[in-house]
ZADO-1210 file (C-alpha; in nm, 4 decimals, padded with zeros to 6 digits):
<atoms>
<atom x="01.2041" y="01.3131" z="02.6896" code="UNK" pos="1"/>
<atom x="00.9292" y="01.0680" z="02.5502" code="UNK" pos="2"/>
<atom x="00.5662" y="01.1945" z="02.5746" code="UNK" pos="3"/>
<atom x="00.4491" y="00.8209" z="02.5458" code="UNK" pos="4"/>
<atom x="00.4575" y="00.5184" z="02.8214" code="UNK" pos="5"/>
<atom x="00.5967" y="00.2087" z="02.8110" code="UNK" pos="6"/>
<atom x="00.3099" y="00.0764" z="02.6585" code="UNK" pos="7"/>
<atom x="00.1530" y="00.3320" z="02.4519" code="UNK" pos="8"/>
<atom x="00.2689" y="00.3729" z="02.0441" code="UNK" pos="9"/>
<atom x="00.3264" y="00.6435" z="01.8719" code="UNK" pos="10"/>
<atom x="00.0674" y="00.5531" z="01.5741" code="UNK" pos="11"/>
<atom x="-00.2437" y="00.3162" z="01.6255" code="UNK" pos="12"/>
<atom x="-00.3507" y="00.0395" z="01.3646" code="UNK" pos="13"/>
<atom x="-00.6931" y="00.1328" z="01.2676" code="UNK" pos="14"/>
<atom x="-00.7086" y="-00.0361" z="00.9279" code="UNK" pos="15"/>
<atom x="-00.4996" y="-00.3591" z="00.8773" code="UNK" pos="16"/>
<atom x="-00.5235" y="-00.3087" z="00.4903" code="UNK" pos="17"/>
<atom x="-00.4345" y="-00.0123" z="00.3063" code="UNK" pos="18"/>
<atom x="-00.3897" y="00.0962" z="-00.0727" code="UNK" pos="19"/>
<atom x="-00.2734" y="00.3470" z="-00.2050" code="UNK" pos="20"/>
<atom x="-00.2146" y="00.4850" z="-00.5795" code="UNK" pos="21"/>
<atom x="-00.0134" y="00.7227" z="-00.7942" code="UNK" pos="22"/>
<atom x="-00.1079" y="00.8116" z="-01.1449" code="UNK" pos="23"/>
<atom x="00.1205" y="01.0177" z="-01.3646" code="UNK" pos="24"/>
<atom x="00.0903" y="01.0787" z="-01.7256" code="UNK" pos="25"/>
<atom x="00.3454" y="00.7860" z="-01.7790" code="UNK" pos="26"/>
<atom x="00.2547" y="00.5598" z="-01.5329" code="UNK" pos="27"/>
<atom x="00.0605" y="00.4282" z="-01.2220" code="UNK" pos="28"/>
<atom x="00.1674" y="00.2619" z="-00.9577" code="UNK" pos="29"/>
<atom x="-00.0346" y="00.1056" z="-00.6752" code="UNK" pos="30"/>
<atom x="00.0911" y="-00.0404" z="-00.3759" code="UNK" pos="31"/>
<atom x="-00.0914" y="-00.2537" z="-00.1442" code="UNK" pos="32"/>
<atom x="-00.0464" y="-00.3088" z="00.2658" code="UNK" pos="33"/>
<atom x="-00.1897" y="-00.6329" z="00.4174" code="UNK" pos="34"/>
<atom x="-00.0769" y="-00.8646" z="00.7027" code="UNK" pos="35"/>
<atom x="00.1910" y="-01.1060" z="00.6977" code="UNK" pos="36"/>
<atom x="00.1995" y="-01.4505" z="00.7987" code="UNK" pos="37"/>
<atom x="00.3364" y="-01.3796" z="01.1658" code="UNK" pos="38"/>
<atom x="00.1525" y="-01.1504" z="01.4001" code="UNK" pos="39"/>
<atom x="00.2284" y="-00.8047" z="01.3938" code="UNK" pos="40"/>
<atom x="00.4356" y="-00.8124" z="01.0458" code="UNK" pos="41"/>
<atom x="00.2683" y="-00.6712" z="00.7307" code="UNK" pos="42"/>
<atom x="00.3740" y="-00.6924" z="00.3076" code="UNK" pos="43"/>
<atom x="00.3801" y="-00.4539" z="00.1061" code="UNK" pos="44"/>
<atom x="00.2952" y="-00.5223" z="-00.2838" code="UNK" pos="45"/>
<atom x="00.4436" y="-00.2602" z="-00.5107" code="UNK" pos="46"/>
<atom x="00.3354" y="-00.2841" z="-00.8984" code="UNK" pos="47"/>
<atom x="00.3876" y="-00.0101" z="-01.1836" code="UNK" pos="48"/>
<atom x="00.1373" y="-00.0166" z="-01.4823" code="UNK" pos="49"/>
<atom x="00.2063" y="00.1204" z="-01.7929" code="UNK" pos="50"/>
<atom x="-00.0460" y="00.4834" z="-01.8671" code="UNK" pos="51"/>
<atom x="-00.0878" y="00.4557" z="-02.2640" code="UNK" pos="52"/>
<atom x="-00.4164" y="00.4566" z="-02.3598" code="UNK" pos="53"/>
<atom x="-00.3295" y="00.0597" z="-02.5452" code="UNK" pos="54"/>
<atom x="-00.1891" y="-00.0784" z="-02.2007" code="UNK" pos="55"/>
<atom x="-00.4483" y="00.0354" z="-01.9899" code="UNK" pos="56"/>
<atom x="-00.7533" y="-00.1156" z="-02.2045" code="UNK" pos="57"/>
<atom x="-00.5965" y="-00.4085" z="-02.2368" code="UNK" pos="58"/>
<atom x="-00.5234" y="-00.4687" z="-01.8884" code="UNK" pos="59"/>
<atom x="-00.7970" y="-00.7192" z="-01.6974" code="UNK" pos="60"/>
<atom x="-00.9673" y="-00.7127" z="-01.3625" code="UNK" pos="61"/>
<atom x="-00.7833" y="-00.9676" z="-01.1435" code="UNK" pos="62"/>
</atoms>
């Protein structure tokens, strides 16, 4: 038994970019949502940066 129509999903799109981060005492990572080339796909970027105090100051703004 399905409480949705035909034409209804289960989750709406309200954003069609999200980010979203993890920070441990070792590392971060960061991962990225944004659309794809064709309608209705989306990529997700994954990338881990190193925590030590030396890696993170020398890391630059993109």
């Amino acid at each position: 038994m399905s409480w949705l129509g035909e034409d209804e999903k289960a989750v709406d799109i309200v954003h069609q970019r999200a980010a979203g981060m993890d920070v441990s005492k070792r590392d971060a990572i960061i991962a990225v949502r944004r659309p794809g080339k064709r309608k209705g796909t989306y990529v997700t970027e994954i990338k881990t940066f190193s925590a030590t105090t030396k890696q993170v100051l020398g890391r630059e703004r993109p």
